[in-house]
C-alpha positions as CSV (number, residue, x, y, z in Angstrom):
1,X,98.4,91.4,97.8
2,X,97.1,94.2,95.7
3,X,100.1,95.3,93.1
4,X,99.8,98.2,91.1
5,X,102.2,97.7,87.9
6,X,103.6,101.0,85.7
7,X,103.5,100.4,82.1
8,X,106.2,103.2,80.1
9,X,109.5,102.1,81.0
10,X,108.8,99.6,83.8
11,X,107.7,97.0,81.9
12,X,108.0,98.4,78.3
13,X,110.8,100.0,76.3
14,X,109.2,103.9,75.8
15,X,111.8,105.6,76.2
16,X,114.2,103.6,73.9
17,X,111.7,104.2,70.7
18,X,110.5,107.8,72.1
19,X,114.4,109.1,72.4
20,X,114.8,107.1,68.7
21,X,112.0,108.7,66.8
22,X,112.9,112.7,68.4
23,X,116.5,112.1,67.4
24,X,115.1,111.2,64.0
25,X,112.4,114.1,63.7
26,X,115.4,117.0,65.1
27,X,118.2,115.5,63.4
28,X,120.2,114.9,67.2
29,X,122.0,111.8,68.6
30,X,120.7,111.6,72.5
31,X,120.6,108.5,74.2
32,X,118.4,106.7,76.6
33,X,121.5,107.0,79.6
34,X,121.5,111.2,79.0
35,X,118.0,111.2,80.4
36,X,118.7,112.5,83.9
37,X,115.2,113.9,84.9
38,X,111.4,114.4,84.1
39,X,111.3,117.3,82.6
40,X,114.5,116.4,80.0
41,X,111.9,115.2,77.0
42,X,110.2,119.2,77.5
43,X,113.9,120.9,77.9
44,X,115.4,119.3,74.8
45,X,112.6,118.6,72.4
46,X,109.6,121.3,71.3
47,X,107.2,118.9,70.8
48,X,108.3,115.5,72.7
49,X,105.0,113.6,73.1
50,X,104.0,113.6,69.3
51,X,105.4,110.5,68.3
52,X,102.5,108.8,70.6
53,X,100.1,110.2,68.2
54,X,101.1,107.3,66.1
55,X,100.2,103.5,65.8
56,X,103.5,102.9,64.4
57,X,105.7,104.2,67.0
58,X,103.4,101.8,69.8
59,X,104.0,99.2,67.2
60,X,108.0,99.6,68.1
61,X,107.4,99.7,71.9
62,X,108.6,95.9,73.2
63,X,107.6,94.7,76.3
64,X,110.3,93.2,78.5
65,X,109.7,89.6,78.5
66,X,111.0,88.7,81.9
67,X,108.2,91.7,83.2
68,X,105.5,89.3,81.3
69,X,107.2,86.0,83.1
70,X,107.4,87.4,86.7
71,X,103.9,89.2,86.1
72,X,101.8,86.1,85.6
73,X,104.1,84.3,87.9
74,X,102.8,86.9,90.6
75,X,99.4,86.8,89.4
76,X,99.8,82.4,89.5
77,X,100.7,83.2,93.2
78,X,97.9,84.5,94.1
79,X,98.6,88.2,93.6
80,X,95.8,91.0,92.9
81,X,97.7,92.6,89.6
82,X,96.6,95.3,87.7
83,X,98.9,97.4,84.9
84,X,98.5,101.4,85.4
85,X,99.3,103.7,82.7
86,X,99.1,107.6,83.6
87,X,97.8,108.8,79.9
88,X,96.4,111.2,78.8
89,X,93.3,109.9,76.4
90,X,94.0,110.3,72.5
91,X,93.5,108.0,69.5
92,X,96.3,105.7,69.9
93,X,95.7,105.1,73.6
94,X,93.4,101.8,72.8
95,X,95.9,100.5,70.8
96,X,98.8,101.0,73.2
97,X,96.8,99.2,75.6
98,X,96.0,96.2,73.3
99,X,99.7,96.0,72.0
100,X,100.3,95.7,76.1
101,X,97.9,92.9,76.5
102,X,98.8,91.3,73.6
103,X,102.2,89.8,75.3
104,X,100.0,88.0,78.7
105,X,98.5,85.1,78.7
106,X,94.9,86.6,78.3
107,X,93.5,84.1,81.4
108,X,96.0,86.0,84.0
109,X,96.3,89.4,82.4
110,X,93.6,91.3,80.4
111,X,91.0,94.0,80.2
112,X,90.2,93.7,83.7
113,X,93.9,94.1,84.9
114,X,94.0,97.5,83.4
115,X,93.9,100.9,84.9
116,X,94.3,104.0,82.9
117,X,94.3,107.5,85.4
118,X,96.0,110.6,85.4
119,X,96.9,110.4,89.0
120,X,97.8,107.1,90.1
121,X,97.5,108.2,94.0
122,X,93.9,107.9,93.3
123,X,94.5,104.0,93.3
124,X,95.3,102.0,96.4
125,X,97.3,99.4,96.1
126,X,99.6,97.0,98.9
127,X,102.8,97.4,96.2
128,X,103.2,99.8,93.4
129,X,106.2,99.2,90.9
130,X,107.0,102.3,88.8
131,X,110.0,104.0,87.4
132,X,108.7,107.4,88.8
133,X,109.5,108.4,92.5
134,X,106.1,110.4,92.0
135,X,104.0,107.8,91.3
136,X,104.7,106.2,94.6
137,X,102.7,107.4,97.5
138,X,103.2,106.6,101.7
139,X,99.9,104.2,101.3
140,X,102.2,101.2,99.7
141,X,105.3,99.0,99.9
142,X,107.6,100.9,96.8
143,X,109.9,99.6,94.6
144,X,111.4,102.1,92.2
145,X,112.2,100.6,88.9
146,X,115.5,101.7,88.2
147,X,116.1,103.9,84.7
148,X,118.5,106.7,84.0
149,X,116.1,109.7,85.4
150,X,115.6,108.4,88.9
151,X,119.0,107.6,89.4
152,X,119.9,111.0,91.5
153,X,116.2,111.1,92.5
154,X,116.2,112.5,96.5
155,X,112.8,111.6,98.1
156,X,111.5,111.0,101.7
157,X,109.9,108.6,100.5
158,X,110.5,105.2,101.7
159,X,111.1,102.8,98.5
160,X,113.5,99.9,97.5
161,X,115.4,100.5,93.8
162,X,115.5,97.5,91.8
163,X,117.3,96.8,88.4
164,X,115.1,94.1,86.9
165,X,112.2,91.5,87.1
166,X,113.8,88.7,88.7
167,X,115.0,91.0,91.8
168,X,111.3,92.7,91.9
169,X,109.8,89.0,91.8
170,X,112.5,88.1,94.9
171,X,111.8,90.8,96.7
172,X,108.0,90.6,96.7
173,X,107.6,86.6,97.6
174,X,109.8,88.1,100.7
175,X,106.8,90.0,101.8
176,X,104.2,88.1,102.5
């Protein structure tokens, strides 16, 4: 199978550091939990993406261990995997990609696994695993990464919600 793989949030920690370095730049205490939609970041902060400008604050992002372990273990079972990231291009983009990269075993994840688009309905994939309702799409099976701003998300969309890596592995090896 063909599984397209979300980086912010489904398999790293963005918006942990992103909600740590606006509190610190406005001088306000939010938390990861308060973020209850996708346009919060633009209806609480002025300028909300600037922190990406910077190596440093990819140098804080962590990718979630047990994503890495069930990725390659996908990828070991035969699995098509590639990691999309919807970003816009900018100087620090290459380096988020390599700090990404940096946590695979280069023989089963690397350069060639990686997709950067705008619009991830452009790419066709059997499975797409994302924490954003609007990055699935009708062509694929769905499973919605579950974070604090999808939790009330109401779509027609057909998708199954999963809390972590071990579930999403489960639930794929189900499927073929």
């Amino acid at each position: 199978m063909k599984i397209l793989i979300d980086i912010d949030d489904t398999i790293s920690n963005f918006a942990e550091v992103l909600i740590k370095w606006l509190n610190q730049e406005n001088n306000t205490n939010y938390k990861k939990e308060e973020i209850n939609g996708w346009n919060w970041f633009t209806n609480h902060f002025s300028s909300p993406w600037n922190p990406t400008k910077y190596k440093s604050f990819w140098n804080e992002i962590k990718i979630n261990e047990d994503a890495v372990y069930y990725i390659e273990k996908l990828v070991k079972d035969g699995n098509e995997v590639y990691i999309v990231t919807a970003s816009f291009p900018s100087d620090t983009l290459g380096h988020k990609i390599r700090k990404t990269l940096s946590n695979f075993n280069e023989s089963l994840i690397n350069k060639d696994n990686i997709i950067i688009c705008y619009n991830k309905g452009m790419i066709k994939g059997d499975i797409r695993i994302d924490d954003g309702v609007h990055n699935l799409y009708e062509d694929s099976i769905n499973i919605l990464y579950s974070q604090p701003w999808n939790k009330n998300v109401i779509s027609s969309l057909k998708y199954k919600r999963l809390n972590n890596w071990k579930d999403i592995y489960n639930y794929i090896i189900t499927l073929k």
